[in-house]
C-alpha positions as semicolon CSV with decimal commas, in nm:
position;residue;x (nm);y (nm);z (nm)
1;X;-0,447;-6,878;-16,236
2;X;-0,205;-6,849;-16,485
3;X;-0,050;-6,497;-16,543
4;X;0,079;-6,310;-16,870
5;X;0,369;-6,046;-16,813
6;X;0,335;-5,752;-17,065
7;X;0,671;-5,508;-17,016
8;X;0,541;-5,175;-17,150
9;X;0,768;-5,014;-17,343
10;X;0,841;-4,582;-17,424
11;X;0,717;-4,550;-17,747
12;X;0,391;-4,773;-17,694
13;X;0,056;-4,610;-17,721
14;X;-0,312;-4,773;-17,688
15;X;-0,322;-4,956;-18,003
16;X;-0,031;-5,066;-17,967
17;X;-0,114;-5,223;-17,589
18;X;-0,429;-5,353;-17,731
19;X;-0,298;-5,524;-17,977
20;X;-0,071;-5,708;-17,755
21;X;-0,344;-5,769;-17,518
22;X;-0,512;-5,938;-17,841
23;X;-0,212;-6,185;-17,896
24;X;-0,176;-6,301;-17,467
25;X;-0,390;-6,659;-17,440
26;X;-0,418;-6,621;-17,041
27;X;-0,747;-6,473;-16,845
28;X;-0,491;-6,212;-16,694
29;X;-0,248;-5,981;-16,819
30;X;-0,036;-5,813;-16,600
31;X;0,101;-5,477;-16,756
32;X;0,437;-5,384;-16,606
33;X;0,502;-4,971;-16,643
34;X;0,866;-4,860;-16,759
35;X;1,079;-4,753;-16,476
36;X;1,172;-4,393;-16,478
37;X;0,916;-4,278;-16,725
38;X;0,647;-3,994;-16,754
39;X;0,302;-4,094;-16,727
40;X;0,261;-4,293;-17,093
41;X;-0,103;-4,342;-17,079
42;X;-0,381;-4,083;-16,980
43;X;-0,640;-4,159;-16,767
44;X;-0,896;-4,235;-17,068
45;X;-0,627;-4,404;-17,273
46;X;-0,627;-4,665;-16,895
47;X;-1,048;-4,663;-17,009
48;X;-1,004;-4,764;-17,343
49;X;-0,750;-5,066;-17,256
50;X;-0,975;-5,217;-16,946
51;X;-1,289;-5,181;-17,178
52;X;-1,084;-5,382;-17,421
53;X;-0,978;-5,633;-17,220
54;X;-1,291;-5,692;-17,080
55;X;-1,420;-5,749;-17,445
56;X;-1,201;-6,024;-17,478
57;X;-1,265;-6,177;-17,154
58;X;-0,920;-6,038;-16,981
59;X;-0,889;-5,913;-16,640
60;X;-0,611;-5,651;-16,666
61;X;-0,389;-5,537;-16,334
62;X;-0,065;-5,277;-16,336
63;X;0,289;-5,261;-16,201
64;X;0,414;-4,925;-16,165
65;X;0,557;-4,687;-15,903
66;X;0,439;-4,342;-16,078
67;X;0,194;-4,152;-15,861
68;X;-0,001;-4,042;-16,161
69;X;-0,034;-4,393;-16,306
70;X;-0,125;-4,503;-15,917
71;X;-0,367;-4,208;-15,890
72;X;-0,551;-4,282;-16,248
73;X;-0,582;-4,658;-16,158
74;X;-0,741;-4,620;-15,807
75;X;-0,963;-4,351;-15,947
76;X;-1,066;-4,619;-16,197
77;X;-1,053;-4,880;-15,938
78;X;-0,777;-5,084;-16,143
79;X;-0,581;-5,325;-15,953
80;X;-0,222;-5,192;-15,933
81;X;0,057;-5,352;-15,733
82;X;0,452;-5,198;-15,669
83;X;0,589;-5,554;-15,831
84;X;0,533;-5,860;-16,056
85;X;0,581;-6,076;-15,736
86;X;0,318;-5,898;-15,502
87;X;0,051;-5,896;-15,841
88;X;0,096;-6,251;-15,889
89;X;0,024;-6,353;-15,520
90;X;-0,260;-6,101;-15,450
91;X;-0,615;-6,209;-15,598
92;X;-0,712;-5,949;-15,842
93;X;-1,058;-5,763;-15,785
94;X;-1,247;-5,650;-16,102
95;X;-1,327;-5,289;-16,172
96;X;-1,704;-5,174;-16,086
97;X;-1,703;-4,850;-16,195
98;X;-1,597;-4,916;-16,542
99;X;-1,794;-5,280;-16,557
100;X;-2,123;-5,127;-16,440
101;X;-2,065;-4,880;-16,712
102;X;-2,037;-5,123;-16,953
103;X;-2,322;-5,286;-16,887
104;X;-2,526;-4,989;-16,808
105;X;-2,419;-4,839;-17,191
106;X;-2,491;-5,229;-17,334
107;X;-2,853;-5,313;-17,154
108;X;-3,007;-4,953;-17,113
109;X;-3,381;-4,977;-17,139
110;X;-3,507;-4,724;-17,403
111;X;-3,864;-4,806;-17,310
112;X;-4,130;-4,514;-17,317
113;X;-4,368;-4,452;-16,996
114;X;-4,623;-4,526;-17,250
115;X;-4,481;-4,884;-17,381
116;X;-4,465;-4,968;-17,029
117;X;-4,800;-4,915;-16,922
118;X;-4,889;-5,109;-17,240
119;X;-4,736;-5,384;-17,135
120;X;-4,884;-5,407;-16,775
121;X;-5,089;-5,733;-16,708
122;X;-5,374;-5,740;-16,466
123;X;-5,300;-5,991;-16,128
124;X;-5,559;-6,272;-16,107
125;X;-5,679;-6,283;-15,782
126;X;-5,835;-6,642;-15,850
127;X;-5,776;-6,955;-15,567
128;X;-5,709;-7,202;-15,837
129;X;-5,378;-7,115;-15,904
130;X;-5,232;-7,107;-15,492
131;X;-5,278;-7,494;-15,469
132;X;-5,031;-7,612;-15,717
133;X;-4,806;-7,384;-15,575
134;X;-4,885;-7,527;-15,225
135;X;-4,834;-7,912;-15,336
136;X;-4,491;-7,813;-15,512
137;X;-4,369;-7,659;-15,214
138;X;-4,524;-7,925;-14,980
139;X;-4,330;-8,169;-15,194
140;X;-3,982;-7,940;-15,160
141;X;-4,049;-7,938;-14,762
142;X;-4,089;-8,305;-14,762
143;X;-3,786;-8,368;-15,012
144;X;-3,588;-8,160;-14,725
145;X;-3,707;-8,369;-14,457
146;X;-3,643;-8,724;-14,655
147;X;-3,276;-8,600;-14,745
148;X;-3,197;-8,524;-14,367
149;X;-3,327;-8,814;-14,231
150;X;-3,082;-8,994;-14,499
151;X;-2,787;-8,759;-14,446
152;X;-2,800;-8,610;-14,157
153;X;-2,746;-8,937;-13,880
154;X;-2,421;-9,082;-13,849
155;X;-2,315;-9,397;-13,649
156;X;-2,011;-9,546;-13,487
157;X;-1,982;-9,943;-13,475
158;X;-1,702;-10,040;-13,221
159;X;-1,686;-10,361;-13,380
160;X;-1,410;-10,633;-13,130
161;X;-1,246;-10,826;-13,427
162;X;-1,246;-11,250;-13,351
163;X;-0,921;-11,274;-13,309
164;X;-0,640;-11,553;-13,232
165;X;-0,264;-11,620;-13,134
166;X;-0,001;-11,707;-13,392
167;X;0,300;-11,818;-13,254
168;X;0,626;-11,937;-13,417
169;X;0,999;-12,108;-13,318
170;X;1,235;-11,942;-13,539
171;X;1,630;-12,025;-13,653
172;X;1,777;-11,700;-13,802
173;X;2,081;-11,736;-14,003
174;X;2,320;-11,418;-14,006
175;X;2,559;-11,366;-14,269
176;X;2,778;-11,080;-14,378
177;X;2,700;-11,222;-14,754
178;X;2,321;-11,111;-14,728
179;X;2,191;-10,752;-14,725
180;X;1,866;-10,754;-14,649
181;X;1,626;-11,085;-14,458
182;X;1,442;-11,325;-14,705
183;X;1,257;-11,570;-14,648
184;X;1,520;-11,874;-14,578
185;X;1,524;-11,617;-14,282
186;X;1,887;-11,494;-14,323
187;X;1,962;-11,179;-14,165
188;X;2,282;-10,970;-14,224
189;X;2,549;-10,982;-13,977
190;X;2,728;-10,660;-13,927
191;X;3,078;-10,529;-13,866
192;X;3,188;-10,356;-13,593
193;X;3,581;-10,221;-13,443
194;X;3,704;-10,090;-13,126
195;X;4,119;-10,040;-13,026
196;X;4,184;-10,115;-12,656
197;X;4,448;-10,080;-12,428
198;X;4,604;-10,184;-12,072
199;X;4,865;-10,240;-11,875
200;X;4,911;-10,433;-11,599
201;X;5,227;-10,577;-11,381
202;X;5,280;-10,862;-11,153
203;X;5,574;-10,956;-10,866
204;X;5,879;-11,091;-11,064
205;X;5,892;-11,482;-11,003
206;X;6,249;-11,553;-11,127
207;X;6,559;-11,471;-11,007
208;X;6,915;-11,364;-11,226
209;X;7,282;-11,324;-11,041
210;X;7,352;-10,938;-11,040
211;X;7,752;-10,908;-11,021
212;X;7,870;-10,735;-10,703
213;X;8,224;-10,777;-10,657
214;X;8,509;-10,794;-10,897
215;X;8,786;-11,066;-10,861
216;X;9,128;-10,973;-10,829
217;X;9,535;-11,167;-10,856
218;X;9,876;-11,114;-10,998
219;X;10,033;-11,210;-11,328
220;X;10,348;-11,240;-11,392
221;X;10,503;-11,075;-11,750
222;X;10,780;-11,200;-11,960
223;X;10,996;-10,997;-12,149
224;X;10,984;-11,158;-12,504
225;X;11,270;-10,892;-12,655
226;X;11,647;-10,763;-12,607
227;X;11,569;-10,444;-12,507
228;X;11,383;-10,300;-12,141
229;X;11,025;-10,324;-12,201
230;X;10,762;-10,127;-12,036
231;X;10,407;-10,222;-11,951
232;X;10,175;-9,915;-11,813
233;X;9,920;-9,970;-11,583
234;X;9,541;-10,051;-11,731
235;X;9,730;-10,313;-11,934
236;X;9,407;-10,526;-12,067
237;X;9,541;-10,906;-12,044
238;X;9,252;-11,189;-12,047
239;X;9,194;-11,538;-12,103
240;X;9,259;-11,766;-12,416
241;X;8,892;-11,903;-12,434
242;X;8,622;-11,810;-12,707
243;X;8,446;-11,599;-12,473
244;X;8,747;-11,455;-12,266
245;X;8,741;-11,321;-11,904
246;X;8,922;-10,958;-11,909
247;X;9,107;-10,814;-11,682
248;X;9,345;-10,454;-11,658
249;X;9,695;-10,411;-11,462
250;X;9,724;-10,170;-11,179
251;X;10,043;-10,074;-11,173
252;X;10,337;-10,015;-11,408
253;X;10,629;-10,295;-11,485
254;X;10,980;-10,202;-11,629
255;X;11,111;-10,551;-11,730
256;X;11,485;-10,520;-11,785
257;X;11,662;-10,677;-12,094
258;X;11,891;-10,878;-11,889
259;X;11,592;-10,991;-11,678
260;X;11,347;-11,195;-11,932
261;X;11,048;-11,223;-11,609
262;X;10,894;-10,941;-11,441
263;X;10,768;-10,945;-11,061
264;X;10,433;-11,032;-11,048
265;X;10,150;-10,769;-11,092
266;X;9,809;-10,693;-10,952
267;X;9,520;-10,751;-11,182
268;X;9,136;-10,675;-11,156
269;X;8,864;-10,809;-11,347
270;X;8,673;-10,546;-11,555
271;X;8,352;-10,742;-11,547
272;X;8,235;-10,785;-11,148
273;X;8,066;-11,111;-11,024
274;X;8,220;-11,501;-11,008
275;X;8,268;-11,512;-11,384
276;X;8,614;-11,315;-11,302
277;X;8,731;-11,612;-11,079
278;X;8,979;-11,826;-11,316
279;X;9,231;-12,134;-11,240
280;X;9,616;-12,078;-11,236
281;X;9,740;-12,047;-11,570
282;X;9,435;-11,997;-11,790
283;X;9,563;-11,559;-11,822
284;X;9,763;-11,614;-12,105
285;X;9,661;-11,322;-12,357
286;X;9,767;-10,924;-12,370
287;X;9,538;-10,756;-12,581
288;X;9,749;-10,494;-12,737
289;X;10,035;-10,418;-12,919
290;X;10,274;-10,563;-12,634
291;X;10,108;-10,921;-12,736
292;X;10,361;-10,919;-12,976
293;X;10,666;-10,873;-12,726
294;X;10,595;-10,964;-12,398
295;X;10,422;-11,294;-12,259
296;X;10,198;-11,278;-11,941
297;X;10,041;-11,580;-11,691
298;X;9,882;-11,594;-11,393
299;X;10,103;-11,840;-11,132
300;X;9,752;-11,823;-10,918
301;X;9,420;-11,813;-10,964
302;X;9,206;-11,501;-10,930
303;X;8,941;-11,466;-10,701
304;X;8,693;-11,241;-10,515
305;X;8,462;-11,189;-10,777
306;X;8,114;-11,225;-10,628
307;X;7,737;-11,194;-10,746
308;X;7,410;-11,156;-10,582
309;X;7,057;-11,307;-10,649
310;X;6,805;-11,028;-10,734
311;X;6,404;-11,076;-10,874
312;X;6,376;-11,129;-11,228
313;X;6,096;-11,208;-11,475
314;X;6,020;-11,499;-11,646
315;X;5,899;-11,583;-11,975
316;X;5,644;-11,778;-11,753
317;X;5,538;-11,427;-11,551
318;X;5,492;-11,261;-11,913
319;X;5,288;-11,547;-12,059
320;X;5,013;-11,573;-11,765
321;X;5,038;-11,195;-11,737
322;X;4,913;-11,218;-12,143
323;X;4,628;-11,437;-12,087
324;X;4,449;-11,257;-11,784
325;X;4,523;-10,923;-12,042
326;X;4,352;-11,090;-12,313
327;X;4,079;-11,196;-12,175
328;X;4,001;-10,819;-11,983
329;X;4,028;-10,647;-12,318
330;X;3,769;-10,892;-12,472
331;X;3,529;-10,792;-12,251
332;X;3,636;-10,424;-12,231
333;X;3,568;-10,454;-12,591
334;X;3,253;-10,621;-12,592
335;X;3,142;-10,327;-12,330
336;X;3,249;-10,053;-12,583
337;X;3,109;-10,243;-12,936
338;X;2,773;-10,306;-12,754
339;X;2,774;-9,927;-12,670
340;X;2,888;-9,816;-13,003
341;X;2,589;-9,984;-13,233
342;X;2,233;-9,936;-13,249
343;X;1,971;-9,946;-12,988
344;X;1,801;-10,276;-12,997
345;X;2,091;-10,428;-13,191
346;X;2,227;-10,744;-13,059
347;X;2,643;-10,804;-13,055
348;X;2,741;-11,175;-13,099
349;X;2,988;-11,290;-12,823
350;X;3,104;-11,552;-12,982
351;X;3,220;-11,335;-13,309
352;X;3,412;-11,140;-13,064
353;X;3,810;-11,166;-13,202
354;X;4,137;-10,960;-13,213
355;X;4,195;-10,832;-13,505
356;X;4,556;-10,695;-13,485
357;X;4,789;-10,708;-13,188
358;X;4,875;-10,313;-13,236
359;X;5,155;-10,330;-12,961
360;X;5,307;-10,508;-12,690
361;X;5,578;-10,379;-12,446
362;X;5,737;-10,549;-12,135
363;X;5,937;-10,398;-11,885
364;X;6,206;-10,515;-11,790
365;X;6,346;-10,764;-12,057
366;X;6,324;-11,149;-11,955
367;X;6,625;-11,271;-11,727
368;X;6,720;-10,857;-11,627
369;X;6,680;-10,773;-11,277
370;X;6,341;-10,616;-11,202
371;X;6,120;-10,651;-10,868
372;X;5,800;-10,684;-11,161
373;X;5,707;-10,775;-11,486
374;X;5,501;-10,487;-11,674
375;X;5,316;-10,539;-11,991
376;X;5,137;-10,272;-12,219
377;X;4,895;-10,458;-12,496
378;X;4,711;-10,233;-12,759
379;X;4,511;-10,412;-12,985
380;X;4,200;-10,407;-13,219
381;X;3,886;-10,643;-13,213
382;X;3,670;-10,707;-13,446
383;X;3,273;-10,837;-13,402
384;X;3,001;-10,898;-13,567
385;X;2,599;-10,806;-13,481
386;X;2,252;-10,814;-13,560
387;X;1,999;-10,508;-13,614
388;X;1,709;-10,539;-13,467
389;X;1,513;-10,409;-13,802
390;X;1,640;-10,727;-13,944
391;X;1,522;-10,975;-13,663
392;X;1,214;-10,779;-13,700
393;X;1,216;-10,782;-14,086
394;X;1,264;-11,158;-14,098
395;X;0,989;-11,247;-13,852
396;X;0,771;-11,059;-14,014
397;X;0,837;-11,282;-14,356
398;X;0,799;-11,592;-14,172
399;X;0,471;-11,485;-13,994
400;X;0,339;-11,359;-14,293
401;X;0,404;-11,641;-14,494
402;X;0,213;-11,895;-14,251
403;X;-0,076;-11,651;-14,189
404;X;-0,390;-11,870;-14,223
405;X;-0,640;-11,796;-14,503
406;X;-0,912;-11,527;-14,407
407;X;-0,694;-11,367;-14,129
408;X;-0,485;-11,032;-14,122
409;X;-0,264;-10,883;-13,903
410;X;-0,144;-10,584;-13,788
411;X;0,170;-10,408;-13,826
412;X;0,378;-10,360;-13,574
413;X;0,240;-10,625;-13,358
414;X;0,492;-10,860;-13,343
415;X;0,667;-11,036;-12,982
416;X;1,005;-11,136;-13,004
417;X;1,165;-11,361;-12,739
418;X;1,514;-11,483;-12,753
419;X;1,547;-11,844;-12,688
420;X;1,968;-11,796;-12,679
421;X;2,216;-11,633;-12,714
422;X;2,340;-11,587;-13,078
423;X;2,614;-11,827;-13,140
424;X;2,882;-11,990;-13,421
425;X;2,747;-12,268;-13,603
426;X;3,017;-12,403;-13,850
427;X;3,133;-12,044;-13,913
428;X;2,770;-11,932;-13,915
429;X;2,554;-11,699;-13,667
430;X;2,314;-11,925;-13,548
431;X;1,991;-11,722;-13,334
432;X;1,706;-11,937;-13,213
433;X;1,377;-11,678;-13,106
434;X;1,011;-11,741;-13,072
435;X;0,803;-11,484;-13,200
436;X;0,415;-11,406;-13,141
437;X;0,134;-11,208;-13,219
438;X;-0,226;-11,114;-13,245
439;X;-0,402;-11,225;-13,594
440;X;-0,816;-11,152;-13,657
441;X;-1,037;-11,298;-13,878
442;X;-1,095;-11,065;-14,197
443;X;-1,412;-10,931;-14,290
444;X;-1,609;-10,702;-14,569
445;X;-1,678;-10,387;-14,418
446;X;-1,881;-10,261;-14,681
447;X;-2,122;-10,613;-14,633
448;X;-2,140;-10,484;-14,272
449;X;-2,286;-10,194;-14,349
450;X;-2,542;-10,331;-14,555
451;X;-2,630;-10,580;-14,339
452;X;-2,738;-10,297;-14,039
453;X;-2,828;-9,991;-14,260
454;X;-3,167;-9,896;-14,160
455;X;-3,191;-10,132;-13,854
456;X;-3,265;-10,020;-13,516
457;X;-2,920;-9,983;-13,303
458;X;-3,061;-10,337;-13,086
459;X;-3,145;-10,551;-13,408
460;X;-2,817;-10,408;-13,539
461;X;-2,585;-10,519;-13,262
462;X;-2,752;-10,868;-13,230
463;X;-2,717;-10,917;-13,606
464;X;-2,377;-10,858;-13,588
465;X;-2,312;-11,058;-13,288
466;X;-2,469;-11,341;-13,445
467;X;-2,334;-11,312;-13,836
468;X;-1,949;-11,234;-13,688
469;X;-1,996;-11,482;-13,392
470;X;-1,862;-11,224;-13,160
471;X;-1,825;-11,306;-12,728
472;X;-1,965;-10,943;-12,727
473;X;-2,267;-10,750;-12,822
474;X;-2,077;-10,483;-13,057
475;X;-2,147;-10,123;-12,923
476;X;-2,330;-9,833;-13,164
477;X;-2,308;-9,502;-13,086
478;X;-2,574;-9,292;-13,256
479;X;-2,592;-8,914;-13,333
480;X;-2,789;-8,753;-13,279
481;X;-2,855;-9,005;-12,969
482;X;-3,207;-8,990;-12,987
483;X;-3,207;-9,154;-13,361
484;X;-3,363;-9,475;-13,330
485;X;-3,209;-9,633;-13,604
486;X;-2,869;-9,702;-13,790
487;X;-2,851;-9,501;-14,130
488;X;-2,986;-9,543;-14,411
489;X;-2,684;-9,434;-14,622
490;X;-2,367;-9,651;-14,572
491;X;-2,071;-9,339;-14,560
492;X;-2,244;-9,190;-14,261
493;X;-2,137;-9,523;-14,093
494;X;-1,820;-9,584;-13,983
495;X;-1,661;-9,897;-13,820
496;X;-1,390;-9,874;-13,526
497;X;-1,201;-10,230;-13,503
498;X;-1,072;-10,286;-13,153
């Protein structure tokens, strides 16, 4: 019930509350005390504002905290509450005192002993008058009985629905293009990511030459000027091809001015392995400033250098190694995307792709010694999958849409059975399923209940039996059991379909 707030004020007085009181348009006013104030209306001032708003057909409550105000309202039995909230909640009760002394001072009988006694009628003590009374209430007794027998008896029908198999072949289309199934039963095919990682390694199936020794020989320097030239030890002197053999002196040389050829000198190769090993002749270069002043040969050839055969991978061993790698993180990624969607959601193989080959690391580099080949992949695949909800969606379409006249179904009563996997069709998701359910033959209840009301519970079932051609004699439960009969009244009947 609506509420009207009145905030009291210092300076107001009872005409002045009245008069408010006058102007409110709800059945309650509410009159909220100042905080902090004396008492601003006496006890008979509280009197003269109730009696007023009872007048005008307003129930009046207060709000205050002041013990005198508190003590004046319960003496007059006026509802008063510590807030606005707690007055609005609570259910007002209306003063007694001051309503039954309202209406004592508005209906008091006046009436003399002797105006009484004038008035006093003698009491027939006639038969007559007793029957009518006993065929009006013979008539209320029996209007009693007829309304319980017509109210009072309920029934239950268990009432087994004719019912029938519908069964369809379905090919579900799923594309990323459609958000929600229709009736050309496309589906949408979702997204889904996982990054995966490995690393595996393998025996090294080539083999590379791994220089072991260096090769040594002499050279013999000629002395190009007119003056002694010397040539220090760790002289580099090499070979005059495009990708020259090097090799250092290891020992000093004085060549005399008189004397334009030196002794010969030892050399060493700086590189080890065969590659060191040159004809007689082929030294013919001195790789620093003394190019310019001496000349230099070797009257031999050098030799010594050797290499050894060591295990080395192939870009064979890397290849294969890639292929076994792909193919594990496919299916490590099919393990984690069909983990990662929903419950009941089906994740199409075939869709199954790598979306970005994140990195790739061998160890060690093709044609470098290295007893095995070690590769590190990291990459991202991408898939694609169905939601159940949708496979149920769309079946539900199709179903509905060949439902035969004069039959309903259920919901939620739908088989599905995959008849494949879901694969690519020409860049499309291609699902072939065979769905069933249970669909019954529709009837009026309300004719039903028409057709039994008043029957006895046998005549009932076999009408039923025979109107609905049911296998089974439906079932009705009475109450109260010993009630011969179905009711009269059709909403005290009430049909369970099983």
């Amino acid at each position: 019930m609506k509420t009207q707030v009145l905030q009291l004020e210092h300076f107001d007085d009872v005409a002045s509350v009245c008069d408010k009181i006058h102007w409110t348009k709800s059945p309650r006013v509410l009159l909220v005390w100042p905080t902090g104030e004396k008492e601003l209306l006496s006890r008979l001032d509280l009197v003269m504002i109730y009696r007023e708003g009872i007048k005008i057909g307003v129930q009046l409550a207060l709000v205050s905290r002041h013990p005198d105000v508190k003590r004046n309202a319960r003496n007059l039995d006026i509802p008063i509450y510590p807030s606005v909230m707690r007055a609005q909640r609570a259910p007002w009760r209306r003063s007694r005192k001051i309503w039954h002394a309202i209406r004592s001072a508005n209906t008091r009988d006046v009436l003399t002993r002797a105006a009484l006694e004038s008035q006093r009628r003698p009491v027939s003590t006639a038969f007559g008058p007793i029957f009518p009374r006993l065929a009006v209430f013979s008539i209320g007794i029996l209007a009693v009985i007829l309304l319980i027998l017509f109210f009072f008896p309920s029934a239950t029908i268990y009432f087994q629905i004719p019912s029938q198999r519908q069964q369809l072949d379905l090919q579900l289309t799923a594309n990323s293009e459609v958000t929600s199934a229709n009736l050309s039963l496309e589906i949408p095919a979702l997204s889904t990511s996982v990054i995966v990682e490995s690393q595996r390694e393998v025996f090294s199936s080539g083999q590379t030459a791994v220089a072991d020794e260096a090769a040594r020989g002499r050279v013999q320097f000629t002395n190009l000027t007119s003056q002694e030239l010397e040539i220090p030890a760790g002289t580099v002197v090499s070979t005059a091809a495009a990708s020259p053999t090097r090799f250092r002196t290891l020992e000093n040389v004085n060549i005399p001015a008189l004397e334009r050829q030196s002794d010969e000198v030892a050399i060493e190769a700086l590189l080890p392995g065969d590659g060191g090993n040159v004809q007689a002749g082929e030294i013919r270069v001195i790789e620093n400033e003394l190019g310019t002043l001496a000349g230099v040969q070797n009257l031999e050839p050098t030799s010594g250098g050797t290499e050894n055969e060591v295990p080395s991978p192939t870009s064979m061993d890397y290849s294969n190694l890639q292929d076994e790698m792909l193919s594990s993180l496919k299916v490590q990624a099919a393990e984690l995307m069909t983990g990662g969607i929903p419950t009941g959601s089906k994740l199409v193989s075939e869709a199954i792709r790598m979306d970005e080959m994140m990195e790739k690391t061998y160890s060690p580099d093709i044609g470098t010694p290295g007893d095995t080949a070690t590769l590190s992949i990291r990459a991202k695949y991408t898939a694609l999958y169905i939601l159940q909800s949708d496979v149920n969606a769309a079946a539900q379409i199709a179903m509905d849409a060949a439902l035969p006249a004069g039959f309903f179904a259920r919901d939620g009563d739908i088989e599905i059975t995959p008849l494949n996997e879901p694969y690519l069709d020409n860049g499309r998701i291609t699902w072939n399923i065979s769905v069933t359910r249970r669909i019954y033959e529709d009837f009026d209840r309300q004719q039903l209940v028409k057709q039994i009301a008043g029957e006895k519970t046998k005549t009932a079932a076999e009408i039923l039996k025979q109107d609905y051609g049911l296998a089974q004699v439906p079932t009705i439960q009475v109450f109260p059991a010993w009630w011969p009969r179905v009711p009269f009244t059709a909403f005290r009947i009430e049909v369970v379909e099983q």
